[in-house]
C-alpha positions as CSV (number, residue, x, y, z in Angstrom):
1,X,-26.4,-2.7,-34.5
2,X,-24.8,-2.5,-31.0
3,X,-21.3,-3.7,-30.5
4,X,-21.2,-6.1,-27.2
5,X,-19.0,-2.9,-26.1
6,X,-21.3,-0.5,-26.8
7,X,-24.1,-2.5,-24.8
8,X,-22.1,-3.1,-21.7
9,X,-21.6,0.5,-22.0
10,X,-25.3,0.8,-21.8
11,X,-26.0,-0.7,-19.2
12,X,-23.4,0.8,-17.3
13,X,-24.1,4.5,-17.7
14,X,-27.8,3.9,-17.7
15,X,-28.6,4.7,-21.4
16,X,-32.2,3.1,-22.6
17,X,-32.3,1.3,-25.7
18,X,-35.1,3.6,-27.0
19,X,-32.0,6.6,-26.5
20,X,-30.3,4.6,-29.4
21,X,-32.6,4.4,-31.3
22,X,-33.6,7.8,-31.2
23,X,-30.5,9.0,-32.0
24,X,-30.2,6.7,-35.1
25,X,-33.8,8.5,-36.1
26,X,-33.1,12.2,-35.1
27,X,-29.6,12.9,-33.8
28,X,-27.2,15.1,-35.3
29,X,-24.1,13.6,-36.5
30,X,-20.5,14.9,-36.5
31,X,-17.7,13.3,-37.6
32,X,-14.4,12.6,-35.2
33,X,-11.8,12.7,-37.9
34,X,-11.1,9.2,-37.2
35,X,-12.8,7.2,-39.0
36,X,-16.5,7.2,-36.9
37,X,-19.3,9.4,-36.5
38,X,-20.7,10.9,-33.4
39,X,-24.5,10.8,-33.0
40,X,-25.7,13.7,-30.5
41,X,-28.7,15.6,-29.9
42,X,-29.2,19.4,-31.1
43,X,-31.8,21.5,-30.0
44,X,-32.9,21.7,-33.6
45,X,-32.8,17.6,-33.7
46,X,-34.7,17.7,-30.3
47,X,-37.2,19.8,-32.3
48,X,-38.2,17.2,-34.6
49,X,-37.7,15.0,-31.6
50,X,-41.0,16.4,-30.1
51,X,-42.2,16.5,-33.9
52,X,-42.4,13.3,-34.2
53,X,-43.1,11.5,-30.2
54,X,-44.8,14.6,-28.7
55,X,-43.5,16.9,-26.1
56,X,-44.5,15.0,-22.8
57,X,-42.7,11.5,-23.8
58,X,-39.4,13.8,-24.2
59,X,-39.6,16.2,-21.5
60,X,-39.5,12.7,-19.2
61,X,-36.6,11.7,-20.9
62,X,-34.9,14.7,-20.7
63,X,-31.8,13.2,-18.7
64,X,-30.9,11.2,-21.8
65,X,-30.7,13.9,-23.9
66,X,-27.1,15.1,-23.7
67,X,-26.3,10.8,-24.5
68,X,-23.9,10.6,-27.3
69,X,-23.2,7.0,-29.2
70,X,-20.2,6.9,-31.7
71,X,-21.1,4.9,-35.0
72,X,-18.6,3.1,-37.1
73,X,-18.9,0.7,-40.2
74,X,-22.7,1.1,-39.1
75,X,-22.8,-0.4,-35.6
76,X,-22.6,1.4,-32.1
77,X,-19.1,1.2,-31.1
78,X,-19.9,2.8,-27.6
79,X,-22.2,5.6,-26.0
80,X,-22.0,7.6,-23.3
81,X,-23.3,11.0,-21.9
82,X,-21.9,15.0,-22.5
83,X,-20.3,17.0,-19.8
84,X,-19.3,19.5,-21.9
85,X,-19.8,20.6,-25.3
86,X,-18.8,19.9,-28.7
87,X,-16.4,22.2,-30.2
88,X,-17.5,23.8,-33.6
């Protein structure tokens, strides 16, 4: 499902393969009126984060949680991490 892009992306900003896939399972997606989806964590998807893999596993991998990856034609195109925050 990842691109060869979106895994040398990876591995350059640092972003587990477990981050992936739990933003396929419980990330919120948004759509960048281009043609791709944006997969990002809420706190209400963080929520059912903890839900699901208990508290103490997320609260270590709290760094990831502001990772992003953008989704087209059903693969990872890239990912990266938030600075700043989505507009509404």
């Amino acid at each position: 499902m990842l691109t060869s892009h979106a895994t040398v992306r990876c591995q350059q900003r640092g972003i587990p393969p477990l981050v992936i896939d739990w933003l396929h399972q419980f990330g919120e997606e948004r759509f960048d009126h281009r043609g791709a989806a944006i997969l990002h964590f809420s706190k209400r998807s963080i929520r059912r984060l903890e839900r699901a893999v208990g508290r103490q596993p997320v609260s270590k991998m709290k760094e990831y949680l502001r990772c992003y990856a953008v989704i087209s034609n059903g693969h990872v195109i890239t990912a990266g991490k938030r600075y700043k925050k989505f507009k509404t």
